[in-house]
VEXLUMLUM-224609 format. One record per residue (C-alpha): residue number from 1; x, y, z; residue in three letters. Coordinates in Angstrom, 2 decimals, padded with zeros to 5 digits, m for minus. Each point is the difference from the previous one (the first is absolute). Layout:
<atoms>
{NUM; {X; Y; Z}; ala};
...
</atoms>
This chain:
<atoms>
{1; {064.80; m043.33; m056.95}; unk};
{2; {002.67; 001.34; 002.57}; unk};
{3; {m001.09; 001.31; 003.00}; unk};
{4; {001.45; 003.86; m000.94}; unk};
{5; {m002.06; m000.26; m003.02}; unk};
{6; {m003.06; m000.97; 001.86}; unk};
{7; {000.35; 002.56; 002.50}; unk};
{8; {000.76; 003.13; m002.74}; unk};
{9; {m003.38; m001.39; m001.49}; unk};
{10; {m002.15; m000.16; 003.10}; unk};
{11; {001.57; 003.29; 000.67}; unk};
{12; {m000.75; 001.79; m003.19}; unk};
{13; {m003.80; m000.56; m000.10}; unk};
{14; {m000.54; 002.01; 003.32}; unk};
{15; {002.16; 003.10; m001.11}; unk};
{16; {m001.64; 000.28; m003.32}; unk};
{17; {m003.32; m000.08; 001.30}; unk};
{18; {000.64; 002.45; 002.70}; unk};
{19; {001.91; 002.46; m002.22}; unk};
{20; {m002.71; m000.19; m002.09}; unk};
{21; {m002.44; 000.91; 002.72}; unk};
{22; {002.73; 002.87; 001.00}; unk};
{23; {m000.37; 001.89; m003.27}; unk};
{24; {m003.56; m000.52; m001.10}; unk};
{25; {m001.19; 001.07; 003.85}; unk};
{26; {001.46; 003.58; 000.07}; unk};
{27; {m001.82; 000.85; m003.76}; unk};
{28; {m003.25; m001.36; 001.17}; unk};
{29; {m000.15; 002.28; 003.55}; unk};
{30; {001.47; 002.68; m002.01}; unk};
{31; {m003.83; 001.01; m001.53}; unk};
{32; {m001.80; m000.55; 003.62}; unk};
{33; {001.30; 003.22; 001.29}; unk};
{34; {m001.78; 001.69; m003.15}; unk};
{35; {m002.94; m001.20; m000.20}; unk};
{36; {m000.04; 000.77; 003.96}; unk};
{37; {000.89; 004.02; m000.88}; unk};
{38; {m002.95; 000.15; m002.44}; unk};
{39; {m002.21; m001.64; 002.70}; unk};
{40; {000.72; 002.55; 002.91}; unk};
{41; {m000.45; 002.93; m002.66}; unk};
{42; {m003.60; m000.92; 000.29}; unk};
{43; {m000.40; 000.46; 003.52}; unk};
{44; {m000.19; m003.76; 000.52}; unk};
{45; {002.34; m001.76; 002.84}; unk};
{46; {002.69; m002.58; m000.95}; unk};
{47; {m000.86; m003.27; 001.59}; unk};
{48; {000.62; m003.74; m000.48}; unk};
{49; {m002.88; 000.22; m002.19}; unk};
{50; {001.30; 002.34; m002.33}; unk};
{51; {003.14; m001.66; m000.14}; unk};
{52; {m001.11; m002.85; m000.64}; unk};
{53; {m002.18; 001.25; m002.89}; unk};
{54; {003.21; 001.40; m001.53}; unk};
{55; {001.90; m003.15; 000.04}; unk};
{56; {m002.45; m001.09; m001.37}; unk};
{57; {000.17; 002.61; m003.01}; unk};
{58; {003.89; m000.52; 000.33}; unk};
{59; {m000.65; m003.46; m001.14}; unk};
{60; {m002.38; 000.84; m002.76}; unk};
{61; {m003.08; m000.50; 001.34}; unk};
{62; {m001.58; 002.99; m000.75}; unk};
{63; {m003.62; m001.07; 000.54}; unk};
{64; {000.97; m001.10; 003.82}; unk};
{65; {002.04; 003.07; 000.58}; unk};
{66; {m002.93; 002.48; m000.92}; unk};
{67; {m002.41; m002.19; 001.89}; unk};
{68; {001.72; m000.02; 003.00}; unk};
{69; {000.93; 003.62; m000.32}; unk};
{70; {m003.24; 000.88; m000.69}; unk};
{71; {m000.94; m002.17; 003.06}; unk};
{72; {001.94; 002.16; 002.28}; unk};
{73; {m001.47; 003.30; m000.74}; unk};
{74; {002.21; 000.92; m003.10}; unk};
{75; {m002.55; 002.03; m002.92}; unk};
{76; {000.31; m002.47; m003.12}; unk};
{77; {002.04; 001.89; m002.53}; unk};
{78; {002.61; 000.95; 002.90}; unk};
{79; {m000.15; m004.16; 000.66}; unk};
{80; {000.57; m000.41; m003.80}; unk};
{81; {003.10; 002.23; m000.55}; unk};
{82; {001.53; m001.08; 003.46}; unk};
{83; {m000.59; m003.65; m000.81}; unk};
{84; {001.86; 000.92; m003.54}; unk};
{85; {002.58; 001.95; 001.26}; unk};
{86; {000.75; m003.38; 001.51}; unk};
{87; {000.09; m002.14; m002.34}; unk};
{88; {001.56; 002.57; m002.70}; unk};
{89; {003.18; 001.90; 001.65}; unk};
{90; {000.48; 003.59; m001.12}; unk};
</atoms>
């Protein structure tokens, strides 16, 4: 293999996956924010914990984000629509 072919190879690999990362990243915070809103309306602070919980609903993991929502002060039917306005957009 020539070395300008080698090098385009070795070079390719690291831009795709980082692209990748560059358009899936934005979508994925874009539903934090949200599920933050619908946690302040109930009087409850935003903090690493409730963040957390939502990525956790961001990533589907609805069971985790209500439990850690719920763990944070967060009434349990305001931790179950914040955790699903993660994981389902409006």
């Amino acid at each position: 293999m020539r070395a300008s072919a080698r090098i385009a190879c070795v070079l390719t690999g690291p831009i795709l996956l980082f692209g990748g990362v560059a358009f899936v990243a934005p979508a994925a915070q874009a539903d934090i924010p949200a599920c933050a809103n619908m946690v302040r309306q109930t009087g409850v602070e935003v903090s690493d914990a409730v963040t957390g919980a939502c990525t956790q609903g961001v990533h589907r993991d609805l069971q985790g984000c209500v439990h850690g929502l719920t763990q944070a002060g967060v009434p349990g039917g305001a931790a179950n629509g914040a955790c699903r306005m993660a994981a389902n957009p409006p």
